[in-house]
Each structure stands twice: as structure tokens, then as C-alpha cells.
N, C-alpha and C positions, 0 to 999 in steps of 0.2 A: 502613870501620869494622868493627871484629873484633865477631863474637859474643857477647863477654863486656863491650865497653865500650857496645856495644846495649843489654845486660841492664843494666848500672849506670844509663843516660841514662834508661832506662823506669822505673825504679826511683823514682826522684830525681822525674823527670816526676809520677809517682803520687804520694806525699807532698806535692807541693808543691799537689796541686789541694785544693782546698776544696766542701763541698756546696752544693749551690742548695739555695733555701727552699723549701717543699712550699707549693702553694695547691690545694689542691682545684678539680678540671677536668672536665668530660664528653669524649665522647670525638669527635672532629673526622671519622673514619675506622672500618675494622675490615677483617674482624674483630681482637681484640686479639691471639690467637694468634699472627698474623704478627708480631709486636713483642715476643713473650716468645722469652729465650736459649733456643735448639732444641738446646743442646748442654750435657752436664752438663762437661764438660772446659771450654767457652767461658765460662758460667757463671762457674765457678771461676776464670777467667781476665778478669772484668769483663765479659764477652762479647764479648772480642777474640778471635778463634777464630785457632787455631796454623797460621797459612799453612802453616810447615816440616815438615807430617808429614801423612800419609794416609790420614787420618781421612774417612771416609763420608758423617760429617755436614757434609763440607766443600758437601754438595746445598744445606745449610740455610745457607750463609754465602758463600760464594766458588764459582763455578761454574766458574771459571779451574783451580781445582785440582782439577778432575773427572777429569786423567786418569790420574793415580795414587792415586786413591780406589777403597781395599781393606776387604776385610771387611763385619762387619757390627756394627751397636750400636743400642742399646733401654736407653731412658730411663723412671722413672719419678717426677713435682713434685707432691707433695700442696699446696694453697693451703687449709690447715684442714681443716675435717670438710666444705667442698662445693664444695672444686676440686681436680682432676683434670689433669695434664698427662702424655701421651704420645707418645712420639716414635721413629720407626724407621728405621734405613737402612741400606742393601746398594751395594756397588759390585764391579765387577772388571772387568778389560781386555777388551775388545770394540772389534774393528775398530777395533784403532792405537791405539788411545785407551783412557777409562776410562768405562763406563755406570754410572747411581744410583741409585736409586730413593729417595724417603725418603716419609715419614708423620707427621703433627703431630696430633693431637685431643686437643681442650681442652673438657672440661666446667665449669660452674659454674654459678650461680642467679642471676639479676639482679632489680631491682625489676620488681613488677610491673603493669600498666596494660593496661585494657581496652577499644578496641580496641590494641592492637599496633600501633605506624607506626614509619616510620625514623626520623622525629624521635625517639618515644621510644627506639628502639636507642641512637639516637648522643646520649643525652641517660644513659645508661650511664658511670658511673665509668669515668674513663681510667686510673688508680692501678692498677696489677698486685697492690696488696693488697687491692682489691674484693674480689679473685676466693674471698677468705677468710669473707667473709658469707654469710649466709643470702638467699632471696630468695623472691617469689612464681612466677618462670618458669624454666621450663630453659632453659639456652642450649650448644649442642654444634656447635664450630666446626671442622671439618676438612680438613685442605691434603694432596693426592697430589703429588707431586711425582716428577717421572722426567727427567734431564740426562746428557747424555754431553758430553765434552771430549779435549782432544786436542793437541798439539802444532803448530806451524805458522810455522815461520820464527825458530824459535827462541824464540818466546812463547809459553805454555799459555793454550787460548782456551775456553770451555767455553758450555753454555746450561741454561737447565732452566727446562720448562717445567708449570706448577702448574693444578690444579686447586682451588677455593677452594670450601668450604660453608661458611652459616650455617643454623642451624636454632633460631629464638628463638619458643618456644613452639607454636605452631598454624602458625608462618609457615618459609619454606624456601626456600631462595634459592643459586644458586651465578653462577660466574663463572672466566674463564681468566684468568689473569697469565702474564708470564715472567722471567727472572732472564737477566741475559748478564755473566759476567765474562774480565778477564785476568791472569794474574800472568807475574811473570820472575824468575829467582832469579841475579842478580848474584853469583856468590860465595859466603856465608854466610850474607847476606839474602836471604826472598822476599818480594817485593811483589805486592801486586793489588788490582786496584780491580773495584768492581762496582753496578752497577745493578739493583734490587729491586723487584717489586710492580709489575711495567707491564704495564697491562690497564686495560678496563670496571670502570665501580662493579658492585656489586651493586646487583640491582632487587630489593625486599624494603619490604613494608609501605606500597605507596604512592610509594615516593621510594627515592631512589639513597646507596650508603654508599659513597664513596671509597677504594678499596685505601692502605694506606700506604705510599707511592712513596717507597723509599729509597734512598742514595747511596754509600757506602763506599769507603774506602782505608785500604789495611791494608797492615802488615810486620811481620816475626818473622824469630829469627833461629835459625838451628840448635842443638843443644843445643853447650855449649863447654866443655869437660873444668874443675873450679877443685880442685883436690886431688882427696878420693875422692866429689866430687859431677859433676851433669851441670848446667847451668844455661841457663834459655831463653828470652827475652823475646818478646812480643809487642803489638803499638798500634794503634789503628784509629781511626778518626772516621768517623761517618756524619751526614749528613745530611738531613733529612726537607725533604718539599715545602711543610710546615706552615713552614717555618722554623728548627726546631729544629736544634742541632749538639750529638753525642753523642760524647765523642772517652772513651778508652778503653784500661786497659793493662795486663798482666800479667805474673806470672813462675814459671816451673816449675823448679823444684827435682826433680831425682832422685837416688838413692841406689841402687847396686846390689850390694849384697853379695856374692851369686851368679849368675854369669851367666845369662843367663834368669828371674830375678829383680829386678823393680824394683819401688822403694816410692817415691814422687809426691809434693811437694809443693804445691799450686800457692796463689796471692792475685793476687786483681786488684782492679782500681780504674774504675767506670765515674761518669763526671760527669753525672748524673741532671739532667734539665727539670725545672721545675716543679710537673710534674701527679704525679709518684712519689714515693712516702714509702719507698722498698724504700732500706736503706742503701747507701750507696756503695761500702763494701766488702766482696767476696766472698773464700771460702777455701775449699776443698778438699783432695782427696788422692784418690792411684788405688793399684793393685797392677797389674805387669803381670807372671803367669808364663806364660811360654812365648808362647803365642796367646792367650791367655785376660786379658780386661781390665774389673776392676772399681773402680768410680768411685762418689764421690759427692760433693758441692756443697752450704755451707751460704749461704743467702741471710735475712737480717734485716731488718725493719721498722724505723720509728721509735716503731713501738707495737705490743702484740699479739704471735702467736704466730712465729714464723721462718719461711722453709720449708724443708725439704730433700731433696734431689735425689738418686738413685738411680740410675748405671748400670750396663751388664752391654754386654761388647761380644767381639770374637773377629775377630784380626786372619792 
């Protein structure tokens, strides 16, 4: 299948899906950081993250594609006046392969209850639009992550392995996961699949908070010349140990007037669970001159204020 009849099928695929209904949910897991898009490009793209290109923050999605993860990029998600979302990553070739480091911290304010236990954490909105409220406790969740990847028989095999903090008011808690992915690029398409969040609960408050162990396969396809544009599709489905299935789709549009010169278009489409009111479809745009890459992502509710997404990267 060419490039271009990828990009139509995705396309078509997205339109045709419909949203599920919102029910208000607490949260099963956490912390919820792991579960918000770590990428303002993904984002914009449903949070189908771009197999086909070399992006850094491929740490935070695909570990397969760690070994031609270059450069660096720095994100930054306001959720209202009391959430916070930042994100950082660095890669470059190192013994054969590609090493990454990346960085996630998410603040925001939750209800508040005294004493503190896990039940009340995971008794916390699961809705990504929580993170827009005010609340009585702080809560500041933070993931290191560091993965190298590498070639190996003709498959790109990668791993990355995380460090995870909660810190919900008085209480402080961490825990190790790891991520292992593969991809293959067929031709014009890459594919990969990967495994997310395997590790120990957190011990916090009396009782154990379950990491959100997730599953994914994903493909995208290279950009494909359509007159004087580039055009790029991308698809993913993940799914969660809760049960849930999250499938997912995008497309980027570029435009380059002057060489070393591009302007971005991207929308995506992700098919939201129940527990989310964030809307289903996402829209952005970048600039890229020369090395220098700037991004940003608008993401809406079914009420209340939007949020919007802010990156800055150097390839």
C-alpha cells in the first residue's frame, strides 16, 4: 500500500469513528501523567505518535524507534489556572544505536481529605479535564526516563526504562517500570508495537496504586509528495489492562515554500473511553526552519476552557 492511499484509508477511518459518551469515573491506576499525550506533535496527531520520523519523544511512545532518535524537544500544557504539564527529551547515536533520555512532570490540585490513603488517590477523577480545577492538595507527578535502541536482524528493538513519582500532599511514593518496543519499516510503512508501564504498584498512603500497563500497535507512513504538499498518516490502538481499547489516527499536512522552510499542518482523531470529556478531535501546526522546531496543539473539552500545548524542539 503507497503512502498516499495509507493517508486516504486513515483519513476516511477517522470520520467514520463516532465519540463514546462521558460517565464520570475515579481513577482505577496512576499516576495519571502516564496516560496524558507526552508529545505536542502526537497530540495533534490524536496521539498517534509519527513512527516515520526521529523524533526524541519517540522515549515517550515507541522504544523500537530509539535508534534514530535525534535532537532535542521541550513541551509546555496549561490545564487552567492549576495544571501544569511538562515534558523533555534528548537523543543521539551511541554505541550502534540511539540513547534518550526524556522527562514528564505534571502538577495539579486534587480534592482534598485528611488522612491521605490510596483509596482516597484513586478515588481522584480519571477525566484529563480534572486537572483544570481547583483543589485542597498538591499533587506533582514525575517520570525520568532513559532508553537506548538499536537495530538487530533487520528489526529496530529498543527499551526504556522509567523512574515514576507521586507526591500527593504530605505523602511521597515512587516506583521503577519499563517500556520494551519493536518496529520494521516495510517499504513506506513503519510499524511497531509496544509494551508500557511494566513494573510494581506504587506503595503510597497505606495501599498499592497500579501503574497503567499499556499495549500498542502502531503504523505511519512517510511523507508522500500530492502537488506542492507533503502528506502523512499515522494509526495506533492501544490497549489498557483495565479493559479498555483506544485506537487512534492522524494526518500531517506540510507545505514548503523555501527549502529549509516548512509550515505543518496536522488533526487527529482519538476514540476516547468513557471516563474523558476531552473532545475527540485534536488540531495543530509547526514551523520547521532549518533545525529549529516550533509546535503547538489545540486540545477541547465538552465544557469549560480548551487546553493548549506549546513546543519548542532543535533537530
Amino acid at each position: 500500500m503507497s503512502a498516499l492511499k495509507l493517508s486516504s484509508l486513515v483519513l476516511l477511518v477517522a470520520l467514520g469513528l463516532a465519540p463514546a459518551p462521558t460517565v464520570a469515573q475515579s481513577r482505577e491506576r496512576g499516576p495519571i501523567v502516564l496516560e496524558l499525550p507526552a508529545s505536542t506533535r502526537a497530540l495533534a496527531l490524536g496521539n498517534s505518535f509519527a513512527l516515520g520520523f526521529g523524533d526524541a519523544d519517540a522515549v515517550f511512545y515507541h522504544p523500537g524507534l530509539l535508534d534514530r532518535a535525534q535532537g532535542m524537544a521541550a513541551s509546555l500544557q496549561r490545564f487552567g489556572a492549576s495544571g501544569t504539564l511538562t515534558t523533555f527529551s534528548a537523543g543521539r547515536s551511541w554505541w550502534g544505536g540511539g540513547i534518550v533520555l526524556g522527562i514528564q512532570q505534571l502538577g495539579y490540585e486534587a480534592p482534598g481529605q485528611n488522612p491521605l490513603t490510596a483509596t482516597h488517590i484513586l478515588d481522584f477523577p480519571a477525566d484529563e479535564a480534572s486537572l483544570r480545577n481547583d483543589g485542597a492538595v498538591g499533587v506533582s507527578e514525575l517520570v525520568i526516563s532513559a532508553g537506548y535502541g538499536r537495530r538487530f536482524m533487520g528489526a529496530r528493538l529498543g527499551a526504556v526504562g522509567k523512574f515514576v513519582e507521586q507526591r500527593v500532599g504530605y505523602l511521597k511514593a515512587g516506583t521503577m517500570a519499563v517500556d520494551v518496543g519493536l518496529a520494521v519499516s516495510p517499504g513506506p510503512i513503519t510499524v511497531g508495537i509496544t509494551a508500557q508501564n511494566l513494573g510494581p504498584e506504587i506503595g503510597i498512603g497505606g495501599g498499592e496504586i497500579p501503574l497503567p500497563t499499556r499495549f500498542t500497535a502502531g503504523a505511519a507512513s512517510r511523507p508522500a509528495p500530492v502537488g506542492p504538499l507533503d502528506l502523512s498518516a499515522t494509526t495506533a490502538v492501544s490497549y489498557r489492562l483495565d479493559g479498555d481499547v483506544i485506537p487512534s489516527v492522524g494526518l500531517e499536512v506540510g507545505y514548503w515554500p523555501v527549502v529549509g522552510r516548512t509550515f505543518v499542518g496536522r488533526v487527529g482523531y482519538r476514540y476516547l473511553s468513557d471516563e474523558f470529556s476531552a473532545t475527540p478531535v485534536t488540531f495543530g501546526g509547526a514551523f520547521f526552519g532549518d533545525d529549529l522546531i516550533l509546535e503547538y496543539t489545540f486540545q477541547g473539552y465538552e465544557s469549560g476552557d480548551p487546553s493548549h500545548r506549546f513546543g519548542i524542539g532543535w533537530r
